[in-house]
C-alpha positions as CSV (number, residue, x, y, z in Angstrom):
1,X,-21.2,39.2,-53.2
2,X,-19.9,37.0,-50.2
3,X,-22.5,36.1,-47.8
4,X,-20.9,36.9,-44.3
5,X,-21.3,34.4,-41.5
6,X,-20.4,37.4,-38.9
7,X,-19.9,41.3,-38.7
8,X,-15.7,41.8,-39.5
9,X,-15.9,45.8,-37.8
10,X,-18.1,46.9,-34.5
11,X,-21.7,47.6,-35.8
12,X,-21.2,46.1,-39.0
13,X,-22.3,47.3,-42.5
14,X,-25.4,49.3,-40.8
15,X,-23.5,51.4,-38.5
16,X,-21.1,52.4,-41.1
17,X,-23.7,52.8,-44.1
18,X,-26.2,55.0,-42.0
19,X,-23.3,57.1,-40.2
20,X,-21.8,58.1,-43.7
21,X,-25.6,59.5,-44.9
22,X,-25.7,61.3,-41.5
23,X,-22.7,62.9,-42.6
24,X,-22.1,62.6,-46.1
25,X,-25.9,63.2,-47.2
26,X,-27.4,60.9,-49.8
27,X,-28.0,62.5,-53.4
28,X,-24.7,61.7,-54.7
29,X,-24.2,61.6,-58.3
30,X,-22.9,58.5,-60.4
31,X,-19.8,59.9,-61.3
32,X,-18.5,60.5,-57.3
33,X,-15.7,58.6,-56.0
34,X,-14.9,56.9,-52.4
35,X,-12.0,55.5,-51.4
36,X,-12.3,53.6,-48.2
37,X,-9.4,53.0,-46.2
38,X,-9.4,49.2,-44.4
39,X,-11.3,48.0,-46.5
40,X,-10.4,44.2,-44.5
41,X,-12.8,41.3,-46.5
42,X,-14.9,43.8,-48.2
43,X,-18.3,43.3,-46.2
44,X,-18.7,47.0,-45.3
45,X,-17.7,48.1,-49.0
46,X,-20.2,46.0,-50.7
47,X,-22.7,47.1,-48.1
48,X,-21.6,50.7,-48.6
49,X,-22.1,50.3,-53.0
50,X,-25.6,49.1,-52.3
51,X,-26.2,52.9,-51.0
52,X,-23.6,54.9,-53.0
53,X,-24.0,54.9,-56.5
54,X,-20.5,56.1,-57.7
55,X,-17.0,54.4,-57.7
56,X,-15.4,53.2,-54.7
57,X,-11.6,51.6,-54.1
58,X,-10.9,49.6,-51.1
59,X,-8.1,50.1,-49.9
60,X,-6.2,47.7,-47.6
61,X,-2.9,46.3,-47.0
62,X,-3.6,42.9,-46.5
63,X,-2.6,41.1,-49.3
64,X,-5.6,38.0,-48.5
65,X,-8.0,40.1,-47.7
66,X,-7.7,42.3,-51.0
67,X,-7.5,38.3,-53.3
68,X,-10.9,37.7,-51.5
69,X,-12.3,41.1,-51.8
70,X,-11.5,40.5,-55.9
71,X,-12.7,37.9,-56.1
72,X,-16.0,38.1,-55.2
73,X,-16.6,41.3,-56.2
74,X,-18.4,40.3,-59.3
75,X,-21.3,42.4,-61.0
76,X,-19.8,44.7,-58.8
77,X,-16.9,45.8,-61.0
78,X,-15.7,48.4,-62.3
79,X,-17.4,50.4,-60.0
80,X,-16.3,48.9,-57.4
81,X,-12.8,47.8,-56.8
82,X,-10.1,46.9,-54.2
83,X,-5.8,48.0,-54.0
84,X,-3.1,47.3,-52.1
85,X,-2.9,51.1,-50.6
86,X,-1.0,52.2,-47.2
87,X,-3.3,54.7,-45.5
88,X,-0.2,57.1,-45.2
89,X,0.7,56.7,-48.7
90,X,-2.6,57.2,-50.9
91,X,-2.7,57.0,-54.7
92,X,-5.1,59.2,-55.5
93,X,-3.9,63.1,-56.9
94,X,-4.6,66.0,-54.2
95,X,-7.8,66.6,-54.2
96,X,-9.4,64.4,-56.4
97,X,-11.7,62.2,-54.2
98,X,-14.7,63.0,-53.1
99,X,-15.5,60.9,-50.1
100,X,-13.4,58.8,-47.6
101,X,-14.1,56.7,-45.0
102,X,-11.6,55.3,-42.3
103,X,-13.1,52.0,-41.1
104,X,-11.2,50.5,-37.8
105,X,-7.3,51.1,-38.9
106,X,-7.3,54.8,-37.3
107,X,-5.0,53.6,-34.7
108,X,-2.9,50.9,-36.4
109,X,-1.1,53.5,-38.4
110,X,0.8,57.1,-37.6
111,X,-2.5,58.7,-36.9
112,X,-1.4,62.3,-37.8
113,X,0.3,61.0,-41.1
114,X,-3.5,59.2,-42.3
115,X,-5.4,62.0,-42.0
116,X,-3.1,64.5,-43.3
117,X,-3.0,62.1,-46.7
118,X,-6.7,61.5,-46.3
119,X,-6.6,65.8,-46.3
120,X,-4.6,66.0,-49.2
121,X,-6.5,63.4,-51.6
122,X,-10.3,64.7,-50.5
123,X,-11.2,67.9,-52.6
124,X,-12.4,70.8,-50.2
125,X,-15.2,70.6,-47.8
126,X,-15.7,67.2,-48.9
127,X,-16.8,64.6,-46.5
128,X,-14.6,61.8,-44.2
129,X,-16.1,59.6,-41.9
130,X,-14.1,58.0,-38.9
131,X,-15.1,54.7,-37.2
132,X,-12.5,53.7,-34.5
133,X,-12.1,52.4,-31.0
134,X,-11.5,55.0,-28.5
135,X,-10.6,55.7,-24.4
136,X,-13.4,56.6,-22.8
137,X,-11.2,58.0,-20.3
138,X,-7.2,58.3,-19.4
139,X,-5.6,56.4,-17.6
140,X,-6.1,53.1,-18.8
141,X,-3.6,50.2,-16.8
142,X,-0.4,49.1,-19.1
143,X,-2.1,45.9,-18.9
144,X,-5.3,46.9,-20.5
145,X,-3.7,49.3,-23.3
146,X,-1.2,46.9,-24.5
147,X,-3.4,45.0,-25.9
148,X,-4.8,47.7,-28.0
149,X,-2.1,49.3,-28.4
150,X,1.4,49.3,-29.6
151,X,5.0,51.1,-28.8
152,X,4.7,53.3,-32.3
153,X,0.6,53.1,-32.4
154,X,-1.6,54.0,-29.7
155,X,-5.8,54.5,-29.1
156,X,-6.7,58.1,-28.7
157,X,-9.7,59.6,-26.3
158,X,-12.3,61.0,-28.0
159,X,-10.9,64.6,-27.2
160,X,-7.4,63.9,-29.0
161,X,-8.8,62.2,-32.3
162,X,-11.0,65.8,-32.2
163,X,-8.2,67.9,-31.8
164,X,-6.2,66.1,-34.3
165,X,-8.9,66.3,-36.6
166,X,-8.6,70.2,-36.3
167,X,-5.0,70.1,-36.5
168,X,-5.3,68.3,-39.6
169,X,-7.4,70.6,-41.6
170,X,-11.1,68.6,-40.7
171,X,-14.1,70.3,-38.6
172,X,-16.5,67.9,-37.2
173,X,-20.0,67.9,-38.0
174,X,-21.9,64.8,-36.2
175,X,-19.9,62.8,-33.7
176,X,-21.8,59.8,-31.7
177,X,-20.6,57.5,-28.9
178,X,-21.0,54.1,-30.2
179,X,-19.6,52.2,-27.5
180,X,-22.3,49.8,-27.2
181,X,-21.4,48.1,-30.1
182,X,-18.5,46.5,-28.9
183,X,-20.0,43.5,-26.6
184,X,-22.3,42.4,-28.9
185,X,-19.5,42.3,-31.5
186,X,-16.7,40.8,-29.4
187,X,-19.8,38.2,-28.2
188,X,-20.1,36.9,-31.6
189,X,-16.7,35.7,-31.1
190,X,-17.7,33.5,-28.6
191,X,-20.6,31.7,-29.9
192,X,-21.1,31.3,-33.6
193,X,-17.6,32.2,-34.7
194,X,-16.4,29.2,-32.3
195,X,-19.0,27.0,-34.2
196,X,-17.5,28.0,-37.7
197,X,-14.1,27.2,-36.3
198,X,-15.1,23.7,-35.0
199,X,-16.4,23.4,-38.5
200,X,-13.0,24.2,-40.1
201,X,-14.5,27.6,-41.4
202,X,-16.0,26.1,-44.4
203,X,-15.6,28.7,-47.4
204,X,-14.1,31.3,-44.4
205,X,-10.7,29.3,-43.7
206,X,-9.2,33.2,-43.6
207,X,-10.8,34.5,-40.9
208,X,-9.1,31.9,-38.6
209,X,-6.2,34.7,-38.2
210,X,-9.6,37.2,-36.9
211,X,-10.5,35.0,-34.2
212,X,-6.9,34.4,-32.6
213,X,-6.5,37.9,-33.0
214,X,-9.7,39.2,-30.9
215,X,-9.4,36.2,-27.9
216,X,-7.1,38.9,-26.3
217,X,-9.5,41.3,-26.7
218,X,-12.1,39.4,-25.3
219,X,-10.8,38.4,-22.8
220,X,-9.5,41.6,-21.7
221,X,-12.7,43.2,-22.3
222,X,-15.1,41.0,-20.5
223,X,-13.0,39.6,-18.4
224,X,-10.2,41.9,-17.2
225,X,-12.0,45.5,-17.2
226,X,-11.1,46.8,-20.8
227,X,-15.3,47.4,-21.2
228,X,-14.7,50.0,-18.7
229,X,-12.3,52.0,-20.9
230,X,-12.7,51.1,-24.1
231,X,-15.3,52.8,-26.8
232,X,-15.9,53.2,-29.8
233,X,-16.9,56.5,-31.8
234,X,-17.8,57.2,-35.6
235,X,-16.9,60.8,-36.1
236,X,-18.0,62.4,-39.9
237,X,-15.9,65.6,-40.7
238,X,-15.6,68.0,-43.9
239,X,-12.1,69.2,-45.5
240,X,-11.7,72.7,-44.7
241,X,-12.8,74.8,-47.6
242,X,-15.5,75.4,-49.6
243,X,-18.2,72.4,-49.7
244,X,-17.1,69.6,-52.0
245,X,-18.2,66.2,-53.4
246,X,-20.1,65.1,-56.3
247,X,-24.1,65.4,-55.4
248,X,-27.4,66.6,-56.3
249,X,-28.8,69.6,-55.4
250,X,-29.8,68.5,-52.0
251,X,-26.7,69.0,-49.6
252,X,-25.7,66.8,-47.1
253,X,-24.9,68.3,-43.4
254,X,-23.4,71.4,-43.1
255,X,-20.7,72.6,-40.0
256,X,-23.8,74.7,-38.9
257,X,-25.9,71.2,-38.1
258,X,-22.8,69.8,-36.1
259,X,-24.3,67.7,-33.5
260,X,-23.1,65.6,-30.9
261,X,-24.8,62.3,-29.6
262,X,-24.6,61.5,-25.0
263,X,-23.0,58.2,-24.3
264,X,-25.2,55.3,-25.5
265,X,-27.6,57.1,-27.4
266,X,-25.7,56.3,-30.7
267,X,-26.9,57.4,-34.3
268,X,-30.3,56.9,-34.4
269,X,-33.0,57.2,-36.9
270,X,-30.8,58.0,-39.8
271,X,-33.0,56.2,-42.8
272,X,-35.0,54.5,-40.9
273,X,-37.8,54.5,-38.7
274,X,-36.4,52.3,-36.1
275,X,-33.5,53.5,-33.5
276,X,-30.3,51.6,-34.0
277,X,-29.7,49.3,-31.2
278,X,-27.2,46.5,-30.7
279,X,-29.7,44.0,-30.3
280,X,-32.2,44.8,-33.0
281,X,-30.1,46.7,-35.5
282,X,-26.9,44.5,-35.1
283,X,-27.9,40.8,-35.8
284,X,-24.7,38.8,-35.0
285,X,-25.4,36.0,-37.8
């Protein structure tokens, strides 16, 4: 597996890996299958196979990305793989997979058509975990929006990706504000990925196109008051029906243990002993 000079998604493999068992629960058999949707350079899904012991596809439309995903995937395969996939246009069967996660691409596609083809491949009452940037509150400036946002695709609040989440057949059962994750990501961005690009990038040449693409981000964020209106949230949800997915006896969370997390608390203690924080938890390599 690819040693990763820098986190590619907010929180980086931790947040994502921890959240999942918070939702997902962790005595999944080795016959279970994930697909996770933006899948990017692969950091979070090798991460991610290190905790889950079935199959897993990554699932991305960047045609780079995927090459350097299979390529390095190594020991890793079979049971671990990567495919050209649009999130609206899955190739699993209906209701054949039992776990899916949706890592940072919530909002680059037709929101309502992802999750109702994330609905139709997950079997019932199996698990989905959302990692996204949100608005913490409406009525962002045009200024600050557009450079999140798109004509066709835009950033929810948390309250609309919930009620969308109804409306598409999911019922939430954890939900925590992870906000704080974003400076210390975007800060990265600004000190030791500026180093790597002085250096030409070495053996990360590719993520040249990463770094152009956040400087408007940063800037905006720190710079132009996008901190004070941007978040970011992992949501985990279950299919409607009865409880799905491939596990041991031992269940994972149940509707009935739904919680919710206040602004800046975050996920914490979930496998470990130690809180998450940005500073201790999130090392920016």
């Amino acid at each position: 597996m690819p040693n990763y000079p820098f986190h590619l998604t907010p929180g980086g493999p931790r947040l994502v890996t921890y959240a999942f068992e918070k939702t997902g629960g962790k005595n999944w058999r080795y016959d279970a299958e994930m697909l996770y949707i933006g899948s990017s350079y692969g950091e979070n899904v090798f991460a991610m196979a290190e905790q889950f012991p079935g199959s897993i596809v990554g699932a991305d439309e960047d045609a780079e990305a995927l090459f350097f995903c299979k390529s390095r995937v190594g020991d890793l395969r079979p049971r671990v793989s990567f495919r050209m996939m649009s999130p609206v246009a899955l190739d699993p069967r209906d209701g054949t997979v039992d776990a899916v996660i949706v890592d940072g691409v919530l909002s680059s596609y037709n929101k309502r058509k992802l999750l109702r083809e994330v609905r139709r491949v997950l079997k019932p009452g199996a698990p989905l975990l959302i990692a996204a940037p949100v608005w913490l509150e409406d009525g962002a400036p045009t200024g600050i929006r557009g450079v999140w946002e798109t004509r066709e695709y835009t950033v929810p609040t948390r309250a609309e990706l919930a009620d969308l989440l109804a409306e598409c057949g999911f019922r939430i059962v954890h939900e925590s504000d992870q906000t704080r994750v974003l400076e210390p990501f975007y800060k990265q961005f600004m000190t030791d990925v500026k180093k790597l690009a002085a250096a030409g990038f070495e053996e990360f040449k590719q993520h040249r196109a990463l770094v152009k693409h956040y400087k408007h981000e940063i800037d905006m964020y720190f710079k132009h008051g996008g901190r004070r209106y941007m978040g970011y949230v992992v949501i985990g949800a279950r299919a409607a029906g009865e409880e799905g997915g491939v596990q041991n006896p031992e269940p994972g969370i149940r509707s009935s243990e739904a919680e919710t997390t206040a602004p800046g608390e975050g996920i914490q203690n979930i496998g470990s002993d130690t809180p998450l924080s940005p500073d201790a938890d999130f090392p920016l390599m």
